[in-house]
One Martini backbone bead per residue (centre of mass of N, CA, C, O) as a GRO file, in nm:
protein
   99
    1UNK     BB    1   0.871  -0.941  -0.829
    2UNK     BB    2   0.567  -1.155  -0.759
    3UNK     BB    3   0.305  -1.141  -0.485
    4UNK     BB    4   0.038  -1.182  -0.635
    5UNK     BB    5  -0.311  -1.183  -0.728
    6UNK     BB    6  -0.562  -1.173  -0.915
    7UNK     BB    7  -0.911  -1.132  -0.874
    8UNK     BB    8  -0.969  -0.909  -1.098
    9UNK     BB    9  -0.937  -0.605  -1.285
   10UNK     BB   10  -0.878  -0.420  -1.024
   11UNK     BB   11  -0.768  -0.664  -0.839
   12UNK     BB   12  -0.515  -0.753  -0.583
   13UNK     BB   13  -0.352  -1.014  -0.396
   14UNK     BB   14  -0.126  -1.050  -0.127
   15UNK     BB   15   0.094  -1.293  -0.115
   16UNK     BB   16   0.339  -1.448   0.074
   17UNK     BB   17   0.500  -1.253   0.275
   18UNK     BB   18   0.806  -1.287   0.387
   19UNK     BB   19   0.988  -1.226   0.663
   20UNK     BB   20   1.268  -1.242   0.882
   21UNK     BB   21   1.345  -1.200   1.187
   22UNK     BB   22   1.609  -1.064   1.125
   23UNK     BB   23   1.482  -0.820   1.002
   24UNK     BB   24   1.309  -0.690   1.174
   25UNK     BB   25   1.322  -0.357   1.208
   26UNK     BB   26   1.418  -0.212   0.888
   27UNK     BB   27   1.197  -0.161   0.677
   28UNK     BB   28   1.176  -0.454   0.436
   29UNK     BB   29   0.881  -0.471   0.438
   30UNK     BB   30   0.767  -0.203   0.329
   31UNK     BB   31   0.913  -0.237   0.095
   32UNK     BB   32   0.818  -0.443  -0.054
   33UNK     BB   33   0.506  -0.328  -0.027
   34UNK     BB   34   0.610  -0.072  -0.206
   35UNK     BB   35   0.678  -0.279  -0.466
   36UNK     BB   36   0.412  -0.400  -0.487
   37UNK     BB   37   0.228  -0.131  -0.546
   38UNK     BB   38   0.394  -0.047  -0.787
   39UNK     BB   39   0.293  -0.277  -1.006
   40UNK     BB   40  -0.011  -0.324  -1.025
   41UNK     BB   41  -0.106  -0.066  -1.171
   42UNK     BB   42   0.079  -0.162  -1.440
   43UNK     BB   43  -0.130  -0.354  -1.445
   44UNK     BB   44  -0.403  -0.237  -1.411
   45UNK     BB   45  -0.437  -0.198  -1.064
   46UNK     BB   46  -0.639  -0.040  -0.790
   47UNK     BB   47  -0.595  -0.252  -0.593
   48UNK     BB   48  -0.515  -0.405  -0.260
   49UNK     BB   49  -0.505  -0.705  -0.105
   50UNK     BB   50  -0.521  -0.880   0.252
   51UNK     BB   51  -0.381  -1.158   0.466
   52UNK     BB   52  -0.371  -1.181   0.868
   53UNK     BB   53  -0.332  -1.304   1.127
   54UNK     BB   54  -0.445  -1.180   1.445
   55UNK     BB   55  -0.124  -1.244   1.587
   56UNK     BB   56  -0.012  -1.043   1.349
   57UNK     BB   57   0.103  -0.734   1.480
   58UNK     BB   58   0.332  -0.634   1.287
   59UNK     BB   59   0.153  -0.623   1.040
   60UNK     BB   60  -0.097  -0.525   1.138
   61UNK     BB   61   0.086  -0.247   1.146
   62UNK     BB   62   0.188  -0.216   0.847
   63UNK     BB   63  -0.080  -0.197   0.698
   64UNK     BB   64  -0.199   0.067   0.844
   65UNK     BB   65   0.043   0.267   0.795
   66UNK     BB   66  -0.006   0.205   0.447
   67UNK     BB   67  -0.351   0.237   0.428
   68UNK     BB   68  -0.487   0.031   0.465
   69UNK     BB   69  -0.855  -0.120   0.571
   70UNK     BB   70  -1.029  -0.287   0.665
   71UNK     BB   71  -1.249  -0.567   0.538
   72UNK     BB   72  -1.438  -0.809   0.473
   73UNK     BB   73  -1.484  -1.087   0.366
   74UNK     BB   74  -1.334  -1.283   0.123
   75UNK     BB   75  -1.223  -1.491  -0.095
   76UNK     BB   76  -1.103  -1.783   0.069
   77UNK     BB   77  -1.197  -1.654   0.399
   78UNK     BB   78  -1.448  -1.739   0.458
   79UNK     BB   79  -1.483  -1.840   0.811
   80UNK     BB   80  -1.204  -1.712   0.907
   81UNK     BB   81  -1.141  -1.605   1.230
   82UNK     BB   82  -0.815  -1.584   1.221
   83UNK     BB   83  -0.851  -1.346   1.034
   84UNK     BB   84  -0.714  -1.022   0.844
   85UNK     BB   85  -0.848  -0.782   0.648
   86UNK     BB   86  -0.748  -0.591   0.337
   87UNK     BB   87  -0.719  -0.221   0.188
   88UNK     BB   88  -0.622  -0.062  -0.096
   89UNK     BB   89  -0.586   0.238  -0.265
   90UNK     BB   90  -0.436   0.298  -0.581
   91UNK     BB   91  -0.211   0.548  -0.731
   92UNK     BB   92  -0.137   0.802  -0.838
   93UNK     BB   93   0.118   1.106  -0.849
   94UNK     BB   94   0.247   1.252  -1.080
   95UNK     BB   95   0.560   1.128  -1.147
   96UNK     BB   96   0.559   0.866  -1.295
   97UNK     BB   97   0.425   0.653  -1.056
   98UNK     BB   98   0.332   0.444  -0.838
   99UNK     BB   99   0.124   0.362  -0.525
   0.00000   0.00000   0.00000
């Protein structure tokens, strides 16, 4: 599974990841999330963006609890008032595992 892009050589941009409303409450956006940020680094990207609209606050509840942080526009989201950014720095854990 790889559902980010490439922003720059730094970071990567974490794109379209939908769970089913059947699944809400399991834990399974997490692992998804945590299983995303875990091959970024492997790729050599030390950062993680992401964007999701104002009113899906189980998203950004699950964003902030991951370490993500809001931040200013990046493109291609400029002017879109309806949207909210975040961001994570990632690293190494010292286990062989990339967080």
């Amino acid at each position: 599974m790889r559902a980010y892009r490439p922003l720059d050589t730094d970071t990567v941009t974490v794109k379209r990841v939908y769970i089913t409303k059947q699944a809400w409450g399991k834990g399974i956006s997490r692992k998804v999330l945590e299983y995303l940020e875990s091959q970024a680094p492997r790729n050599e990207f030390n950062k993680a963006r992401l964007e999701t609209g104002n009113r899906r606050l189980e998203a950004i509840g699950l964003y902030e609890t991951s370490g993500y942080c809001p931040i200013p526009l990046f493109s291609p989201y400029i002017g879109n008032a309806n949207s909210r950014r975040f961001e994570k720095q990632l690293r190494y854990n010292n286990h062989s595992s990339w967080l």
